[in-house]
N, C-alpha and C positions, 0 to 999 in steps of 0.2 A: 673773467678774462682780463691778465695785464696788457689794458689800452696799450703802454710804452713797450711792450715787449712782443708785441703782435706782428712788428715790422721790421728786420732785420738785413742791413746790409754786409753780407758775410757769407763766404763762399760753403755750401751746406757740408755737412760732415752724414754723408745720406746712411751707413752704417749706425751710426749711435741715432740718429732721426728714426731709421726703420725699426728701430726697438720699442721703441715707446709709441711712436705715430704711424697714423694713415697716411702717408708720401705721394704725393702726385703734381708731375708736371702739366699744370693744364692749357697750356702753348705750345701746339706741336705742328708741323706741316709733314706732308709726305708727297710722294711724285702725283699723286694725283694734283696738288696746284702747283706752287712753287717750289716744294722740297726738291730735295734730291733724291729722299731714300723711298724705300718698298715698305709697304706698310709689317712684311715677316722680318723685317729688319728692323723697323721699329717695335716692334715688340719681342726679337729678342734681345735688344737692349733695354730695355723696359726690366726684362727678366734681371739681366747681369744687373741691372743698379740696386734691383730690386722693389721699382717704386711704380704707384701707377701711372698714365699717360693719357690724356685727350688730345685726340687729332682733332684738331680746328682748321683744316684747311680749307682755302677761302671759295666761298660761296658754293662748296664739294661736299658729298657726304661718302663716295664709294669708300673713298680709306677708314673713316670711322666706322663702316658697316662693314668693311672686313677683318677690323681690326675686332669685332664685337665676335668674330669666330674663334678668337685664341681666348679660351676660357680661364687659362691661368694668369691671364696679363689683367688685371684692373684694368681698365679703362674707362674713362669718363664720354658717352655720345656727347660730341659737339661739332659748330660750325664756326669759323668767321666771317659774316655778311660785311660785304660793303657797302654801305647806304648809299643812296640817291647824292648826299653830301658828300660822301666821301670817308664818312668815320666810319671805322671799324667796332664791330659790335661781336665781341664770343657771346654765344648761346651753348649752354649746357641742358643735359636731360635725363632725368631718372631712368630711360626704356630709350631703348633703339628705335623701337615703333614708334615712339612719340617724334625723336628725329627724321625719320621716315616721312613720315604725314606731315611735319614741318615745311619738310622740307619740296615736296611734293604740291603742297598747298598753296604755299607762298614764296618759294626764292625760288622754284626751277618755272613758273611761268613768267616771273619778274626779270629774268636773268640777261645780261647786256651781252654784248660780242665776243667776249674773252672771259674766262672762269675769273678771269681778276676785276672784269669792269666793275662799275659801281651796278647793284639790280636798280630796280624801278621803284624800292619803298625807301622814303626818307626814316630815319632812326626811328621819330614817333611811332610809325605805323608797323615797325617792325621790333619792339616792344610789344604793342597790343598785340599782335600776331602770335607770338613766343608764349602771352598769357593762355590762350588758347590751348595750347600745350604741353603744360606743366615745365615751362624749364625756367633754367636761372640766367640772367641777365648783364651781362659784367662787359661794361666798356673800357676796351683794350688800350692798354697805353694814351691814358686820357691827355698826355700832355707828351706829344713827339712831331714828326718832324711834316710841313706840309696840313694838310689836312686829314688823315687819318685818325688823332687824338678829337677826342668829344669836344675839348678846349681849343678851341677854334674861334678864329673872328666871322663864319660863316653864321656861328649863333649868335642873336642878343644875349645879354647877361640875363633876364630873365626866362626866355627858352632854354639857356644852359641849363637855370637851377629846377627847370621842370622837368630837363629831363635825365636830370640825375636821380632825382627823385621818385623816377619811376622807374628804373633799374636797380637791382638788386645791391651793384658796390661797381668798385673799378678794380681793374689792376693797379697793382701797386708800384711792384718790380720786373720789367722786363726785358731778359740778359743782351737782348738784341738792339735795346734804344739807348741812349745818350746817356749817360749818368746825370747831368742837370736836367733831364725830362723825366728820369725816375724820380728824380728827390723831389721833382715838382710832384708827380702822381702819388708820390708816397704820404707827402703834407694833406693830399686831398685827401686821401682815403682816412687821413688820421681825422682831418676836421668833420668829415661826412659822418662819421660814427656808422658806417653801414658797412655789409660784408666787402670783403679784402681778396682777390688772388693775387697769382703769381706763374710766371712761367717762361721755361728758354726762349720762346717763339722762333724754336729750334727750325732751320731747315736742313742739318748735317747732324749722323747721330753724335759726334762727339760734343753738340751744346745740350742734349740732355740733362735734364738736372742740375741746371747751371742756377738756375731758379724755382723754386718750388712751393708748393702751398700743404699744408699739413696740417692735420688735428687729432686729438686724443678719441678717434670713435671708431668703431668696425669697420673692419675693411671690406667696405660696401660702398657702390652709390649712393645708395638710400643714404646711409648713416652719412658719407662724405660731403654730399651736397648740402643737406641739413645744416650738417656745421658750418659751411660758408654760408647759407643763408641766414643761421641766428647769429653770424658774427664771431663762433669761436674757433675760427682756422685763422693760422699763422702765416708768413712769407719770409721766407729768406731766400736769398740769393744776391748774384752778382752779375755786372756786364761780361757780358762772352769778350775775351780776350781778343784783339786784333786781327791773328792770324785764322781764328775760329769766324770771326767776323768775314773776311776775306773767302775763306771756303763757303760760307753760308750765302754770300753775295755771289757768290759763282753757281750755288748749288738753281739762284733762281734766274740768272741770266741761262741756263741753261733750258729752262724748263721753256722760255721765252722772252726773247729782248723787250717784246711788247706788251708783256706783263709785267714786268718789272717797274714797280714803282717809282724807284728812286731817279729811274733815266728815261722814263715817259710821261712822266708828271701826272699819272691816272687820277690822282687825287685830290687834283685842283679844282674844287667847288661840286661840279653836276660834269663827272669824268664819261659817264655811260653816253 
């Protein structure tokens, strides 16, 4: 794998990509948390781009499991948990049942007042949890805005580097945060030597594929996750455009004013 060529800020050309690669945006929401959209609408834009799709919506799994019904859409089972801290944590999974029992086991008894609170396990704990059931580990926008990124002054510098260390990789690129929060997430993922995504962290289908992560292997779970966890899946993408930005911010003010992070502060230290 070219190290220097793993990371690419550049708006994807998803036609010449789906040629050669396995294409998937693995940051997605849909109306079940903050999205906007219906999960048969997310997957059939999934279809027109051509690429696959994991729905991470936060601390939910109904859209991932519906979404696991449309057989021709790729999909990747996953969640995004809100720690106890307040960092966002995606979890990925080879089998729907392993998301299932996840999520059943550990986040819907943990779970705060609102599908956005923070649950009741700090990041540690909810890592070890994840081992338990085969999935892959990748902390979200390690470096954005509030408390949400791993890179937080909620951690010492030595709990940071432990518990990067025990997660699979970070995101690198994601179309929805800052562009000096990407290039900070991008440098980590570069120095960390560990698996890499990527992803719109769409809530309106038009930031689909604004970001993506990709690798030269079967278009499978099995085969796709593999590659991010031995490190040879790639990332390219760009920040969602202003007005994309704008509908996306609306898409979750709609869902609820008191979910909405960025104007309740949910994320300031122990939000639950």
């Amino acid at each position: 794998m070219d190290n220097f060529n793993r990371i690419q800020f550049e708006t994807p050309a998803l036609d010449a990509l789906n040629r050669r690669y396995t294409v998937v945006d693995l940051h997605f929401h849909s109306h079940f948390s903050d999205g906007a959209d219906t999960v048969d609408a997310i997957a059939q834009r999934a279809r027109q781009l051509g690429i696959g799709v994991a729905l991470t919506d936060h601390n939910a799994i109904a859209g991932a499991v519906e979404l696991d019904s449309h057989a021709d859409v790729l999909n990747i089972p996953g969640i995004e948990i809100t720690s106890r801290e307040g960092s966002h944590v995606l979890v990925y999974f080879y089998h729907i049942d392993d998301l299932k029992a996840f999520y059943a086991t550990h986040v819907k008894p943990n779970l705060g007042p609102t599908v956005m609170s923070s649950i009741d396990l700090d990041v540690e704990s909810i890592v070890h949890c994840v081992r338990k059931h085969n999935g892959v580990v990748i902390f979200a926008h390690p470096y954005s805005a509030a408390f949400t990124g791993i890179c937080n002054h909620s951690f010492s510098e030595e709990k940071l580097a432990r518990l990067l260390k025990m997660a699979d990789g970070v995101e690198v690129i994601n179309s929805e945060n800052l562009k000096r929060w990407n290039l900070k997430s991008a440098l980590l993922g570069f120095n960390l030597d560990r698996a890499i995504s990527g992803g719109s962290d769409g809530h309106s289908l038009q930031q689909m594929g604004t970001t993506v992560t990709y690798a030269a292997c079967r278009r499978s779970r099995q085969a796709f996750l593999d590659a991010v966890k031995r490190k040879q899946a790639k990332v390219m993408g760009v920040e969602s455009k202003l007005l994309e930005k704008i509908q996306s911010n609306g898409a979750k003010l709609k869902s609820s004013i008191n979910n909405y992070p960025d104007l309740v502060e949910k994320n300031i230290r122990y939000s639950k």
